[in-house]
C-alpha positions as CSV (number, residue, x, y, z in Angstrom):
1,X,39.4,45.6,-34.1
2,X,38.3,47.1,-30.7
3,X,37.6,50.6,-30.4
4,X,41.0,52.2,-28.3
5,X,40.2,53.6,-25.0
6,X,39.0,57.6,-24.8
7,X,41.1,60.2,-23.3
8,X,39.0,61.2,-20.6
9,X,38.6,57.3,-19.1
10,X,42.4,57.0,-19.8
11,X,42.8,60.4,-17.4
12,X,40.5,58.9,-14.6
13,X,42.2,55.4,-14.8
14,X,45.8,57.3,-14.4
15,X,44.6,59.7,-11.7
16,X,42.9,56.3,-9.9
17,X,46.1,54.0,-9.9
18,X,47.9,53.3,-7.3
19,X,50.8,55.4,-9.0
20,X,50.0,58.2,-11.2
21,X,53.3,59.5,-11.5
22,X,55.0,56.1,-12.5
23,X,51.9,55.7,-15.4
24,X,52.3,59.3,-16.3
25,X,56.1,58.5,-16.9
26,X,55.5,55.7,-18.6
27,X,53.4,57.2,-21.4
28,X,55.4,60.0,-21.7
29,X,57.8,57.3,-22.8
30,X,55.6,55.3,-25.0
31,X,53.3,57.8,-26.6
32,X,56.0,59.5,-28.8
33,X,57.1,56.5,-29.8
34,X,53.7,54.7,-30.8
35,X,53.2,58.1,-32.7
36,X,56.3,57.9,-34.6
37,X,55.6,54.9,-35.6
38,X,51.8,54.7,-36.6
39,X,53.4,57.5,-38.8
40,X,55.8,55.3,-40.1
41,X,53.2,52.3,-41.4
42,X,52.6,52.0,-45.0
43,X,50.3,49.8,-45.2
44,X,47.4,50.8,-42.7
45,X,48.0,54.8,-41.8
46,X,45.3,56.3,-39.9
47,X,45.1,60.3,-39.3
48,X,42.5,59.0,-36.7
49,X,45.0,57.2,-34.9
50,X,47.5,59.9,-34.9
51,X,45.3,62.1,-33.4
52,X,43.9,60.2,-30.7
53,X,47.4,59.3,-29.6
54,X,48.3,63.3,-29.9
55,X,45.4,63.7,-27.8
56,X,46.1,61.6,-25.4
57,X,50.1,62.9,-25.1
58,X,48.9,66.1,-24.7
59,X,46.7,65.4,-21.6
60,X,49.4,63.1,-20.3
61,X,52.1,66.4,-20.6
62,X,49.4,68.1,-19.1
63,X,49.1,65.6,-16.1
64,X,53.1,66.0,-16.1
65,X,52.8,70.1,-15.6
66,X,50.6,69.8,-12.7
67,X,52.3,66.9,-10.9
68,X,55.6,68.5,-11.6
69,X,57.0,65.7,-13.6
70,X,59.9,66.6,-16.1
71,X,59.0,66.2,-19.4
72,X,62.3,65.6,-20.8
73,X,62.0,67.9,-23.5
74,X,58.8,67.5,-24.8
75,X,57.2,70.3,-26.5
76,X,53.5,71.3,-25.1
């Protein structure tokens, strides 16, 4: 199994695409969901998982704040 990517390259390669706001959106999308459902695995959990993927929704929200991107009510 490959190692995922890091939260600081992921940043870079959203900032460096040729639409931020579309990838921004996208993950605010997809994140939550991919949490839920690592959460929801019986079989193979991993806290480490979890809180890569938190870490990387938070710096996406973050991204979201500062390009004025509505969150649709996520928390943080």
């Amino acid at each position: 199994m490959s190692n995922p990517i890091s939260t600081a390259s992921l940043k870079k390669l959203i900032l460096k695409s040729n639409n931020p706001k579309a990838k921004i959106e996208l993950l605010l999308k997809t994140l939550p969901y991919t949490i839920e459902q690592e959460e929801k695995r019986d079989t193979f959990y991993s806290e480490k998982v979890i809180k890569g993927l938190t870490k990387k929704l938070l710096m996406v929200r973050e991204l979201a704040r500062n390009n004025n991107i509505p969150t649709y009510g996520l928390i943080g």
